[in-house]
C-alpha positions in Angstrom: 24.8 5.3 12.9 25.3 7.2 10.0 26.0 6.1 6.3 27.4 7.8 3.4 26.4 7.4 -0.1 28.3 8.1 -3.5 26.0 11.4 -3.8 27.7 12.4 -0.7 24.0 12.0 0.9 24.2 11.0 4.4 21.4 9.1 5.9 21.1 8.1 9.9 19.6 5.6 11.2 17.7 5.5 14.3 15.9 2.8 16.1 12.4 2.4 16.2 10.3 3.5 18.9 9.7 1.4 21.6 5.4 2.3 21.0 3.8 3.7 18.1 2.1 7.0 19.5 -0.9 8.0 17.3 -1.8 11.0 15.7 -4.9 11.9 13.8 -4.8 12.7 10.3 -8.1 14.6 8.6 -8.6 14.3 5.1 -11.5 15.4 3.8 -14.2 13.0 5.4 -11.5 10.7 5.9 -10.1 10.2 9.5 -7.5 7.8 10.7 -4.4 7.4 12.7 -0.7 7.7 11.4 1.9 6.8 13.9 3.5 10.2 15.5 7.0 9.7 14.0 5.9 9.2 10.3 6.4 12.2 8.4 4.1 12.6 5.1 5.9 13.9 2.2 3.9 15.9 0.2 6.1 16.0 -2.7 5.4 12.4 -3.5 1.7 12.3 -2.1 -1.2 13.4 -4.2 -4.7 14.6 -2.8 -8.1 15.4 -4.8 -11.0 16.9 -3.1 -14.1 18.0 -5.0 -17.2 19.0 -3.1 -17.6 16.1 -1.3 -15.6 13.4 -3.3 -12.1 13.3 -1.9 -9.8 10.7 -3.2 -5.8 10.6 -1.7 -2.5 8.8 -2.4 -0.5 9.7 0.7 3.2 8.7 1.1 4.5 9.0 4.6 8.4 7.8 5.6 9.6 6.9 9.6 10.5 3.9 11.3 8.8 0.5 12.7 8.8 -3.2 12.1 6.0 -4.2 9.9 4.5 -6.4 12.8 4.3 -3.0 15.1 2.5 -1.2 12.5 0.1 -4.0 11.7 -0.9 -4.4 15.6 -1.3 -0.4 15.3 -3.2 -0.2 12.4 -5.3 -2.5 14.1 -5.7 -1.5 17.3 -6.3 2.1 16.1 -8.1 2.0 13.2 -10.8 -0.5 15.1 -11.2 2.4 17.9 -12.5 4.8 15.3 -14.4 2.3 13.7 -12.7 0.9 11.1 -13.3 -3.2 9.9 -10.4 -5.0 8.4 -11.3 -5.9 4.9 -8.1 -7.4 3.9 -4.5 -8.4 5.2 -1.3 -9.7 2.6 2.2 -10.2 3.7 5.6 -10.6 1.5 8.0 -8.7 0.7 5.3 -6.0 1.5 2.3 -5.7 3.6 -1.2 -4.4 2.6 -3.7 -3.6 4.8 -7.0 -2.4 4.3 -10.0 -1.4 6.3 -13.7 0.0 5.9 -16.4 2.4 7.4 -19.6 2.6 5.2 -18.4 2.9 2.0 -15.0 4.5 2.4 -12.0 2.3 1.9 -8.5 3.2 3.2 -5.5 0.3 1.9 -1.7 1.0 3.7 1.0 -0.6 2.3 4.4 -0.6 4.1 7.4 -1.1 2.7 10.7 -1.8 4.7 13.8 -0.2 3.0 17.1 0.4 3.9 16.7 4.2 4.8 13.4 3.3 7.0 9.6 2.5 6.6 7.6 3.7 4.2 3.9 3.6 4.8 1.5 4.4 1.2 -2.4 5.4 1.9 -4.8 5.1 -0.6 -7.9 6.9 0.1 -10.5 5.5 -1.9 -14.6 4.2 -1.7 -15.3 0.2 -2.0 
């Protein structure tokens, strides 16, 4: 399906896929899973890495239900040893988890073009 905006932008939607593949993401010191068809967008992410302090705002787009990427982020991030620290729902969903004393917090976001998934790389 495709749609047409007044910009003369054209946008297509796809469906979701039927599982949420992982792939690793390395940030500094930081590793953790991003599902396979989210692309990050660099333009709107921002990372800061200074001898061995990295902090990151990461902003990555593709498509799933909130309730898929929960159940990933859970399943994933508790294989590479990850706790879950914290869990909201609404209108958006935060998610956060914690090894040692780093802290990573996704928030996804359901839009009409697809999912967007924001990381914050941080320390508790």
């Amino acid at each position: 399906m495709f749609f047409t905006g007044c910009a003369g932008t054209t946008v297509k939607l796809g469906k979701e896929p039927a599982r949420l593949e992982p792939f690793t993401e390395r940030i500094g010191d930081y590793v953790f899973p991003v599902p396979s068809n989210f692309q990050r967008k660099d333009d709107l992410s921002m990372i800061y890495e200074n001898k061995n302090t990295v902090r990151a705002y990461l902003v990555y787009i593709g498509r799933a239900s909130t309730q898929k990427l929960v159940a990933f982020f859970d399943k994933y991030m508790k294989k590479n040893g990850w706790e879950k620290e914290l869990f909201i729902t609404g209108e958006d969903t935060v998610v956060a988890y914690s090894r040692g004393k780093q802290l990573i917090v996704f928030k996804i976001q359901q839009t009409f073009n697809g999912t967007v998934l924001k990381v914050l790389l941080t320390t508790k």
